[in-house]
C-alpha positions in Angstrom: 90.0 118.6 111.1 93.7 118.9 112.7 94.8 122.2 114.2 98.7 123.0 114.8 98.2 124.3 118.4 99.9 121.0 119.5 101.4 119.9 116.1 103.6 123.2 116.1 105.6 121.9 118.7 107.1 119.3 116.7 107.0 121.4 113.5 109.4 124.0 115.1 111.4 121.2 116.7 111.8 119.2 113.6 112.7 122.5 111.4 115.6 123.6 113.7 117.7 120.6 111.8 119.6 123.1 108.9 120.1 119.3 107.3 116.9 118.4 106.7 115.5 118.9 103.0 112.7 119.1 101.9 110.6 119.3 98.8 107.1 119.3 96.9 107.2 116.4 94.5 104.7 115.5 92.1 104.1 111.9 90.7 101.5 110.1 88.6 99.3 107.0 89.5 97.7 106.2 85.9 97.0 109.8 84.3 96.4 110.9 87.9 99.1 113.6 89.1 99.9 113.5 92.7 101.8 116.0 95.1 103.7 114.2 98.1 106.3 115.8 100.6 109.8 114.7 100.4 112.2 115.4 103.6 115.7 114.0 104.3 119.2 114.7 106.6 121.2 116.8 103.4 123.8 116.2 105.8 124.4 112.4 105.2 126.0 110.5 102.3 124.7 107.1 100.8 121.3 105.2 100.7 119.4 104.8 104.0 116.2 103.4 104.8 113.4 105.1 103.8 109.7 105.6 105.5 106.5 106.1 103.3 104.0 108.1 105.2 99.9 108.0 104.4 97.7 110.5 105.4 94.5 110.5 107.5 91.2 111.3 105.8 91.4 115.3 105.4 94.4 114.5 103.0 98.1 115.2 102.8 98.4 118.4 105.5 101.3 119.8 107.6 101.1 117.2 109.9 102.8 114.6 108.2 104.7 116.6 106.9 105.6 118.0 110.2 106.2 113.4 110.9 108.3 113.3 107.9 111.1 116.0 109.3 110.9 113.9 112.4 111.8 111.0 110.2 114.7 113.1 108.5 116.0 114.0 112.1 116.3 110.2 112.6 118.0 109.2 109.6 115.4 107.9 107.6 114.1 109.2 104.1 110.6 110.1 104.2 107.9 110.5 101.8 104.4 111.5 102.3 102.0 109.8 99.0 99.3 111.9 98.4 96.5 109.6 97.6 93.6 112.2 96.9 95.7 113.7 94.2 96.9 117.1 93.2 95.0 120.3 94.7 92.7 118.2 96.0 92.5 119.1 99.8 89.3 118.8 101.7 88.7 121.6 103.5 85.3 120.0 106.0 84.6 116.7 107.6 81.6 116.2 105.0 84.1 116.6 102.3 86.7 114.1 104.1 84.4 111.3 104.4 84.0 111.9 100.4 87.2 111.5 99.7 87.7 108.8 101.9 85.3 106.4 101.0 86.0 106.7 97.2 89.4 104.6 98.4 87.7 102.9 100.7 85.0 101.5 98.5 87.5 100.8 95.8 90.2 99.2 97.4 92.0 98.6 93.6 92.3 101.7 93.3 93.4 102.6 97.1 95.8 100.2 96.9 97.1 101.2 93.1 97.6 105.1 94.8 99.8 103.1 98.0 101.8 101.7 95.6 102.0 104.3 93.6 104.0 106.2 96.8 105.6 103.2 97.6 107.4 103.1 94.6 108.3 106.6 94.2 109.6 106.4 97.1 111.8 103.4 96.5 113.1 105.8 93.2 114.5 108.2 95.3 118.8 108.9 95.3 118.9 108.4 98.8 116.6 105.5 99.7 118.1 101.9 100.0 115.0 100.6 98.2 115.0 97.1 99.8 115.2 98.9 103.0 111.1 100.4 103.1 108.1 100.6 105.6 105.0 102.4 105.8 103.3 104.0 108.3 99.9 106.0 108.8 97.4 107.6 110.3 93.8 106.8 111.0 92.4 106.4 107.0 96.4 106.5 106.5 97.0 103.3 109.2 94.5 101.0 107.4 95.9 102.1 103.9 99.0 100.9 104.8 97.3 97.6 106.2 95.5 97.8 103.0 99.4 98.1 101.1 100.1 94.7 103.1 97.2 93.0 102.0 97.9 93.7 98.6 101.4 91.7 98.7 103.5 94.8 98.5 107.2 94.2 98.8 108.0 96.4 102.0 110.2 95.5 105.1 107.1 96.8 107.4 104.2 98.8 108.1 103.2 100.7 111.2 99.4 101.9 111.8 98.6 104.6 114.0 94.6 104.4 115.0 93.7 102.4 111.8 90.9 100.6 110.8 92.1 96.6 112.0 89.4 94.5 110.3 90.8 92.9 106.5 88.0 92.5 103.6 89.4 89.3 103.0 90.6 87.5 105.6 92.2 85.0 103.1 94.8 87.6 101.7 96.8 87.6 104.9 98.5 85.0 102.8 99.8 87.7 101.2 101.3 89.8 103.3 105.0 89.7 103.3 106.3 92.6 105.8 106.6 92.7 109.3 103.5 94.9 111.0 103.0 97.2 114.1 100.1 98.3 115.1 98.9 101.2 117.9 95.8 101.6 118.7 93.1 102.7 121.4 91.4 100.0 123.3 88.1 101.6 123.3 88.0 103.1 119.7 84.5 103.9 119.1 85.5 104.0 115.5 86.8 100.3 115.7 84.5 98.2 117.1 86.5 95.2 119.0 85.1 93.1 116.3 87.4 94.7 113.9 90.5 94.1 116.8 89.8 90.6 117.0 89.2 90.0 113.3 92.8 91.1 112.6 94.2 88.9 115.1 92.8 86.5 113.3 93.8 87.4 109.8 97.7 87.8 111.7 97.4 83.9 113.0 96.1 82.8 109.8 99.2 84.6 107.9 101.7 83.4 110.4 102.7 87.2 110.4 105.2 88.9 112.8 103.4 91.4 114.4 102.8 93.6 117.1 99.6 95.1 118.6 100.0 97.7 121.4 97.2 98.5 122.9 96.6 101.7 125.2 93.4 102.6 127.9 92.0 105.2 125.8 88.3 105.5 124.9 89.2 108.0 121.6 90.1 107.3 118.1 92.8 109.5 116.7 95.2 110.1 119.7 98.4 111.2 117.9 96.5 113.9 116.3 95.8 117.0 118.0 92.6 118.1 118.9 90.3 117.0 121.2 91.4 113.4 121.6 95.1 114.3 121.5 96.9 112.3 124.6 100.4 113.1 124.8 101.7 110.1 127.1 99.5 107.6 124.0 101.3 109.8 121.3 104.9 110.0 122.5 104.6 106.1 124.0 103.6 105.2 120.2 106.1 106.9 118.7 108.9 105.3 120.4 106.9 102.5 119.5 107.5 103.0 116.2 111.5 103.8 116.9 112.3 100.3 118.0 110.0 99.1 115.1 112.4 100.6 112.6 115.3 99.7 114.1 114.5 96.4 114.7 113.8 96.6 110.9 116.5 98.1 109.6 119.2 96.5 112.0 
């Protein structure tokens, strides 16, 4: 479960900005209704790039929100999908793992909800819609490896602590956009098998890609808790920085 003890800081940071908007919006996937989070720089005129944002297993929480005004700050439009659907918030680590591995055992329908966010987002005033990457976090950074997979027309995807390993290693065919991935070297939630199986799958697919790497022994570093590590978290996200600027240059 996330706490805000350490997410706050960025919060409050992010929220000084009187430019940045944001919103609740609600979009369907099939006769599914979904809530995502909407935030944007009011300030600037014309279309801009814009950043889709999936969340980790407990669902779409301030957190990413809290990423998405970061976003904003740096001139990107940002949306956070909700891929659980409407009201539907798990509220205990029993109940996340539910949740999680209905998408995970059905990737048709995982990747259905990820495109589902990828194209709202793409629908949005401000968004240059052939200007789009998506990013994540832990069941969020292997969706949006999942989004690639699937052939998804986006400039890039960045994963933050996701799951590496493809179900088919033959799709990397498939994926078009460029792909950044952070991780923890000693991940007990990623065994290396799953590291060097995506290496494989990036070879296979000719891909341009890069895999940073730090000397961590935890999963979900960028989140705060008890295997938060600040230097990992703020050396990722400048990670990510150059990613979308090389991107979007």
């Amino acid at each position: 479960m996330k706490t805000l003890s350490i997410a706050a800081l960025f919060v409050v940071a992010a929220a000084a900005s009187a430019e940045v908007k944001t919103q609740r919006v609600e979009y369907r996937q099939g006769d599914t209704v979904l809530e995502g989070y909407l935030a944007y720089d009011d300030s600037k005129t014309g279309k801009r790039p814009g950043v889709l944002i999936v969340h980790d297993w407990d669902g779409l929480t301030a957190y990413e929100e809290g990423r998405a005004r970061q976003l904003a700050q740096m001139g990107y439009v940002a949306f956070c999908a909700d891929i659980y659907g409407k009201g539907v918030r798990p509220k205990s680590p029993q109940e996340n793992g539910a949740q999680a591995g209905k998408y995970r055992n059905d990737p048709t329908l995982f990747r259905a909800r990820l495109q589902s966010g990828l194209d709202r987002l793409k629908g949005f005033e401000q968004v240059n819609a052939t200007k789009t990457a998506a990013m994540g976090y832990c069941f969020g950074g292997g969706g949006v490896l999942e989004l690639a997979r699937s052939g998804a027309d986006v400039n890039g995807v960045i994963s933050f602590h996701g799951s590496l390993a493809p179900r088919t290693p033959s799709e990397a065919t498939n994926i078009k956009s460029k792909v950044l991935a952070v991780h923890a070297a000693q991940d007990p939630a990623v065994p290396r098998e799953a590291m060097n199986a995506f290496l494989d799958e990036m070879k296979e697919g000719k891909i341009d890609y890069q895999l940073v790497v730090y000397n961590l022994n935890v999963h979900a570093f960028t989140v705060p808790g008890p295997q938060y590590d600040r230097r990992a978290d703020e050396r990722s996200w400048a990670e990510l920085d150059r990613f979308l600027s090389e991107l979007f240059a």
